[in-house]
C-alpha positions in Angstrom: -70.6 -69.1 -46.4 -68.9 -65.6 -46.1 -67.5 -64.9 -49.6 -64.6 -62.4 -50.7 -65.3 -59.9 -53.4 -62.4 -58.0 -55.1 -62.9 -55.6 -57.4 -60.2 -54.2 -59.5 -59.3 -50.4 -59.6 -56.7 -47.6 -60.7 -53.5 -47.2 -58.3 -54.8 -43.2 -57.9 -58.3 -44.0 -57.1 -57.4 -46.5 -54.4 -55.4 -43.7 -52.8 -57.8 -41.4 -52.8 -60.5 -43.5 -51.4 -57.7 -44.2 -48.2 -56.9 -40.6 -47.8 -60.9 -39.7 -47.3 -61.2 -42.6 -45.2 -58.2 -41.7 -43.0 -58.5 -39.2 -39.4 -57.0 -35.8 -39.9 -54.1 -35.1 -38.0 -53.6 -31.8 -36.1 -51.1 -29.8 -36.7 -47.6 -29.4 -35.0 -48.3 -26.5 -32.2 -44.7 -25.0 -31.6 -44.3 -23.2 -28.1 -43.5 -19.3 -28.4 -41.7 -18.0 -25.8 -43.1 -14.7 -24.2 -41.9 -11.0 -24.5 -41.0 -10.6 -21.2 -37.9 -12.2 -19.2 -38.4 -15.8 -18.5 -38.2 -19.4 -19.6 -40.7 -21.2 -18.0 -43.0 -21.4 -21.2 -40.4 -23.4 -22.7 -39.7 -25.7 -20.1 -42.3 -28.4 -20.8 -41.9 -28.0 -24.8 -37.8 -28.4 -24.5 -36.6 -30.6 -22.3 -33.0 -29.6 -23.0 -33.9 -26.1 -22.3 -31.7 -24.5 -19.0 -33.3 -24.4 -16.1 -35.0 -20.6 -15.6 -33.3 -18.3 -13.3 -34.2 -17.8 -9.7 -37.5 -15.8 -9.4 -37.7 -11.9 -8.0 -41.1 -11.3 -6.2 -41.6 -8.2 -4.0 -43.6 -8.5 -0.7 -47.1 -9.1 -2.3 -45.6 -11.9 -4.9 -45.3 -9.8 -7.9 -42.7 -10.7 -10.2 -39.8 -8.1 -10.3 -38.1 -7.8 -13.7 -34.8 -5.1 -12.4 -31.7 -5.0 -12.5 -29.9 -4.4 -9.3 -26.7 -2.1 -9.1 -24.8 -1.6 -6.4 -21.6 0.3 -5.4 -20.6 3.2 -3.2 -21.9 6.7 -2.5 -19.8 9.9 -1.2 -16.4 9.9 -0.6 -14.4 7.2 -0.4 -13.0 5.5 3.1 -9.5 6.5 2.5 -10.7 10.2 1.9 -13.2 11.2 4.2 -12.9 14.8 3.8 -12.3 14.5 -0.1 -13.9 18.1 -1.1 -12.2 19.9 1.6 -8.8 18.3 0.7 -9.4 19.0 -3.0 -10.5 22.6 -2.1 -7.1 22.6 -0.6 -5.3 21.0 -3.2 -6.7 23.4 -5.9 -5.7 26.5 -3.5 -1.8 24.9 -2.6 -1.5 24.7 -6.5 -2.4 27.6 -7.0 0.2 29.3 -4.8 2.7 27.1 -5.2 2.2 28.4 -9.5 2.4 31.7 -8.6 4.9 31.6 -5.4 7.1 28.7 -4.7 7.7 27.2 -8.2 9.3 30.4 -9.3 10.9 30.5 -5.6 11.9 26.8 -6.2 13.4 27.6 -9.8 15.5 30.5 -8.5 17.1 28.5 -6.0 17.5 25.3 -8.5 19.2 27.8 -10.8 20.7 30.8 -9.0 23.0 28.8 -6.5 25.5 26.5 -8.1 25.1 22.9 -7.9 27.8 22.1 -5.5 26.4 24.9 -3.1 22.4 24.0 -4.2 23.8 19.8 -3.3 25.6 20.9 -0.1 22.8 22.5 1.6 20.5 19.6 0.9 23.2 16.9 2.0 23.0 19.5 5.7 19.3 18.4 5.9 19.8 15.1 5.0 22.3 14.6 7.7 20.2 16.2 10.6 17.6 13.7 9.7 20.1 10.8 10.0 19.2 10.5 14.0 15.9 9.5 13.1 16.8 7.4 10.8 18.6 5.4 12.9 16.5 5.5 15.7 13.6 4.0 13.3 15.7 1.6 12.3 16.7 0.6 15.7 12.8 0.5 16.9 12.0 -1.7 13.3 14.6 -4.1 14.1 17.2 -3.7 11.7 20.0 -3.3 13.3 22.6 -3.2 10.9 20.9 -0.1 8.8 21.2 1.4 12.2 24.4 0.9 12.6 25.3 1.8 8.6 22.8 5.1 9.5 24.8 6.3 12.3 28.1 5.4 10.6 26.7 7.8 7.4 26.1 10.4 10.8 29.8 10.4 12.1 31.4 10.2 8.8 29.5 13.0 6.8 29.6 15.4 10.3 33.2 14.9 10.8 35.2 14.4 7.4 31.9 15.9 5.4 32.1 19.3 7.1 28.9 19.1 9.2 27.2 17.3 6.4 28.2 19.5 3.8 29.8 16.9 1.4 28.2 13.1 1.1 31.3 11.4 1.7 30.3 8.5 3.6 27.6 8.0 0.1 30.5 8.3 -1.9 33.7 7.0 -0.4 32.4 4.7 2.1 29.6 2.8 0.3 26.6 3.6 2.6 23.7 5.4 1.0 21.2 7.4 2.5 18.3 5.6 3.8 15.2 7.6 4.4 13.3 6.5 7.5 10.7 7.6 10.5 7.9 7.3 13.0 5.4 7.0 10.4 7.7 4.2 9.1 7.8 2.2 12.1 3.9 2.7 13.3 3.4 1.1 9.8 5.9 -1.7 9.9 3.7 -2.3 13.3 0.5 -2.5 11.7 -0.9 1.2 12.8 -3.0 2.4 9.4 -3.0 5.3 8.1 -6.0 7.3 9.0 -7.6 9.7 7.1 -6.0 11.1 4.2 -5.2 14.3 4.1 -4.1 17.3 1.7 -2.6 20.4 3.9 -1.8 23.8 2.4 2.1 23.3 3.6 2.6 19.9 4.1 0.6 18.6 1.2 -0.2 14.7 0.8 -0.2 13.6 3.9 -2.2 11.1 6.0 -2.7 11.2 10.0 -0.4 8.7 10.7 2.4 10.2 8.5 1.6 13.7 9.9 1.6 12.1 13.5 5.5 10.1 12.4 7.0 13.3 10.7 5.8 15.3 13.7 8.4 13.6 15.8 10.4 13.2 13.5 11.6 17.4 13.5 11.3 17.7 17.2 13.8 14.8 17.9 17.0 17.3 17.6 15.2 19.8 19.8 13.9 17.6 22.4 17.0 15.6 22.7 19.6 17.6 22.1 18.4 21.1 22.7 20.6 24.0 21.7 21.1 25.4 18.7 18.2 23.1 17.3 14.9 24.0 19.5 15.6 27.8 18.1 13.5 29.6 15.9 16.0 30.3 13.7 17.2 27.2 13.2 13.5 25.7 12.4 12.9 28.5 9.9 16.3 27.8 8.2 15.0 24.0 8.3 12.0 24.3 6.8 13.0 26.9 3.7 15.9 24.7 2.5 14.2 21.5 2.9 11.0 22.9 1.3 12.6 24.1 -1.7 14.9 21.0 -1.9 11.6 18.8 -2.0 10.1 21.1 -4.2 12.9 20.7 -6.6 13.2 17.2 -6.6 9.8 16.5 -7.2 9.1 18.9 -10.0 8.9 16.8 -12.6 6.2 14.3 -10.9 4.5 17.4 -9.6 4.2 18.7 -13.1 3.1 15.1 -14.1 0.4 14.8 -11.9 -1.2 18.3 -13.1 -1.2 17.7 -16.9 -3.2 14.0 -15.9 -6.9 14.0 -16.1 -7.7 14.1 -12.7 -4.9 15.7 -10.7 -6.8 15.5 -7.4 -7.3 11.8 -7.4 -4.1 10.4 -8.9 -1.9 12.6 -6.2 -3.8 10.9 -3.4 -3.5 7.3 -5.1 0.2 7.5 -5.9 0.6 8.9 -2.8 -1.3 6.1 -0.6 0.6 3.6 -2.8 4.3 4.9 -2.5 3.7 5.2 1.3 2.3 1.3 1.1 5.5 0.6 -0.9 7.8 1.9 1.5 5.9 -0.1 4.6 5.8 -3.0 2.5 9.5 -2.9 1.4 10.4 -2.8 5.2 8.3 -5.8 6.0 9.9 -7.3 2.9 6.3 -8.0 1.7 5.2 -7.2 -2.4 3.0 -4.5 -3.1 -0.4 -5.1 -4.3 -1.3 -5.1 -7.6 -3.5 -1.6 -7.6 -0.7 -0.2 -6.0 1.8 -1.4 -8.8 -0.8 0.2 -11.4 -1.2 3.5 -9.8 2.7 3.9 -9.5 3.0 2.3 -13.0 1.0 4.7 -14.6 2.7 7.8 -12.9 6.0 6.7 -14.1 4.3 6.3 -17.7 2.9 10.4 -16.9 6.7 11.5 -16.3 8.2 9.5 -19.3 6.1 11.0 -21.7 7.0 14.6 -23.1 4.7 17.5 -23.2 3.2 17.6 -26.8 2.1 20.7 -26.9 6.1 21.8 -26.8 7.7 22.0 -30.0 10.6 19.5 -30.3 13.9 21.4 -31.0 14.6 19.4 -34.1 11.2 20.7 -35.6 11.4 24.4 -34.3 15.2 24.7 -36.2 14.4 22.6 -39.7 14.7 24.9 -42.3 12.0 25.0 -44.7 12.9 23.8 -48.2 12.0 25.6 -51.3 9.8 23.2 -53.7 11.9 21.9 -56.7 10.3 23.8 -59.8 9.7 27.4 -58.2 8.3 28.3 -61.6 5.4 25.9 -61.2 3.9 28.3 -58.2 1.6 31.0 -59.1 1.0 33.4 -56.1 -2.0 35.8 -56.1 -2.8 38.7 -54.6 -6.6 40.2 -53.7 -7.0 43.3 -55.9 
């Protein structure tokens, strides 16, 4: 008969007897994720871990650890001829420093301003024909109408254009229109753009519109406008009327960080402006940027001139002149 022995012992013995008697247990092993980029060590130790990203294997089924780049190289596809235009806008700037701003500054200065205003409202009005007929071709009749009303009014009563009367009396202000205008508002793009040493920023659909737009008079009307005199006449007043008008953005653009590049910008966005604003369609939002940050350029004043305030305050002699001691090198 099987018998059951017990034998009394110390609470500290007994443990130590179980702990000998016991299998060790191994250690926790934690997973250590490797150097290099990737996440598949961790996968079976964390199940909450993401999944690892798509792997990059070149043609023999190495792994590829890059980091891919990409963009554009040369010039862009609105200025396909970017160094030669900026070669040519360097050179235009140039003359136009030494030659026409001083031109353009006599003539905004020398001739009075009702003389200096008539001569420009004379070119205004000889590009009221196209204007019309652009408005006509677009659609809009009733700026056609209002354009050739400005025409009869300003060329009769307004002394050949001479005086704005129809702007002033009659309510009807000058709308600037043209071919380039109307091949836009039909969807024609506009081509490379361009930077010419008289014409400036231009494009080759706008060169293509403003080229019809100054033989209209000659080729429809003839006499006195297909002369020679008359297009050399044309071209100095309006030039220097332009040039005039525009100083201030022209002066803008040139004190900006990159003159080259925001003159072509601006200029590719105010021309998509005007298309856009015939098709009664909003500008995009680059385009509002650009043009936003030329009107910022032409609000803010030149700091390197003194302000007049500053150049006239008198200096004001300290309040003990006792207290300075002035030395002089022996």
């Amino acid at each position: 008969m099987p018998t059951l022995a017990m034998f009394a012992t110390s609470p500290s013995l007994l443990s130590a007897a179980l702990a000998a008697s016991a299998p060790a247990m191994p250690a926790p092993q934690l997973a250590i994720a490797p150097l290099e980029w990737g996440l598949a060590a961790l996968q079976d130790a964390d199940p909450r871990a993401p999944a690892p990203p798509p792997d990059s294997k070149t043609a023999d089924g190495e792994p590829v650890n890059e980091i891919v780049v990409e963009g554009e190289y040369g010039p862009p596809k609105a200025d396909p001829m970017e160094r030669l235009n900026e070669d040519s806008y360097r050179m235009t700037q140039a003359v136009d420093q030494a030659l026409v701003e001083p031109v353009a500054y006599a003539y905004r200065d020398g001739l009075p301003r009702p003389v200096r205003d008539g001569l420009g409202n004379v070119v205004r009005n000889l590009g009221e024909p196209s204007n019309a007929l652009n408005f006509l071709l677009q659609g809009k009749i009733g700026k056609a109408f209002e354009t050739l009303g400005r025409l009869a009014i300003n060329t009769t009563i307004g002394v050949g254009g001479l005086f704005d009367v129809a702007g002033k009396k009659a309510d009807l202000p000058y709308r600037r229109n043209g071919f380039s205008n109307t091949l836009g508002f039909y969807g024609v793009g506009p081509g490379a753009y361009l930077y010419l040493p008289v014409t400036g920023a231009t494009s080759v659909r706008d060169l293509a519109g403003s080229t019809l737009d100054q033989f209209l008079l000659p080729i429809a009307v003839g006499k006195p406008f297909n002369r020679t005199e008359y297009a050399a006449a044309y071209f100095l007043v309006n030039g220097l009327d332009q040039r005039v008008a525009f100083d201030e953005e022209i002066a803008s653009i040139r004190a900006s960080d990159d003159p080259y590049r925001l003159r072509r910008e601006t200029y590719l966005a105010q021309r998509r402006r005007d298309i856009a604003e015939l098709r009664g369609e909003p500008i995009s939002e680059r385009d509002r940027l650009w043009l936003e940050e030329l009107e910022a350029l032409k609000a803010t004043p030149d700091a390197a001139a003194p302000a007049p305030e500053a150049a006239a305050a008198p200096v004001e002699p300290p309040a003990n002149p006792e207290s300075l001691l002035i030395t002089q090198p022996r």
